[in-house]
C-alpha positions, 0 to 999 in steps of 0.5 A: 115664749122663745125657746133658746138652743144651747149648742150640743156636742155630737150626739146629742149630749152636753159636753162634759169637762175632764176634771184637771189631775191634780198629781204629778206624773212622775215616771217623766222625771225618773226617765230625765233623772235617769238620764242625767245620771248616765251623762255625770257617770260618763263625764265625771272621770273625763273631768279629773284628768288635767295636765297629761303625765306620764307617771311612775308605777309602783306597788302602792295603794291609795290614800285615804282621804275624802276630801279634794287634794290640791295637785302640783304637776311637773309636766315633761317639758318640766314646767309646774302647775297648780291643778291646771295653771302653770307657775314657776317654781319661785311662786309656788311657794307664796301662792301655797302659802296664801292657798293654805291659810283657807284650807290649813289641812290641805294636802297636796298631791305632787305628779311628776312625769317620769322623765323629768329629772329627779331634783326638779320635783325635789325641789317642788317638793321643798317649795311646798314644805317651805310653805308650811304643807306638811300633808304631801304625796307623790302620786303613781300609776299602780302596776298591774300584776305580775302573771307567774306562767309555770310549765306543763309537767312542772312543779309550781313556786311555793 
């Protein structure tokens, strides 16, 4: 009788196999999701910003609303655009129209810079109501408040 060797790991004893884990690690996945979340914090207010303004300040306050409002900027050099892409002022009207037979709640956020002439953005502004929009705003910079200094030894304002 011949006997047979079997190979054996060092010390003497049989190699035993790892039984495969069978659940996730999610620590990993927190660590990437925790990531991903930091660079959406980060770029998402990077994203909003479209055709530079220089807007008005005013007292005002925010409108509510949830959803997204179509923007129409008159930019300083006075050319008008639909969000990011320029147009003239005779096409504004035909493309809102055809803009606002998907979305006929639509609103619509005019931006004007504040050293374009006043019937410029008027007229933008007669473009959208011919097309049917009656959901108009225009869009400011809020001011910051007014700091009131009183002197030292004097009565403060009522």
């Amino acid at each position: 009788m011949a006997a047979t060797a079997q190979p054996r790991a060092k010390g003497g004893h049989k190699r035993r196999r790892r039984r495969q884990m069978a659940e996730i690690n999610v620590t990993p996945m927190v660590d990437v999701m925790l990531v991903l979340l930091v660079v959406f914090m980060i770029t998402a207010p990077l994203l909003t910003t479209g055709v530079a303004v220089d807007l008005p300040r005013t007292d005002s306050t925010a409108l509510p609303g949830q959803d997204e409002p179509l923007s129409v900027t008159v930019a300083a050099d006075g050319l008008i655009y639909i969000q990011e892409s320029v147009i003239e002022l005779e096409q504004l009207g035909p493309r809102l129209v055809a803009i606002a037979e998907r979305k006929p709640d639509m609103r619509v956020f005019v931006r004007g810079d504040r050293k374009v002439d006043y019937g410029r953005i008027m007229a933008v502004v007669a473009a959208i109501n011919r097309a049917g929009i009656t959901k108009v705003a225009l869009v400011t910079d809020p001011t910051p408040p007014i700091r009131q200094t009183v002197a030292v030894g004097s009565a403060a304002p009522p």
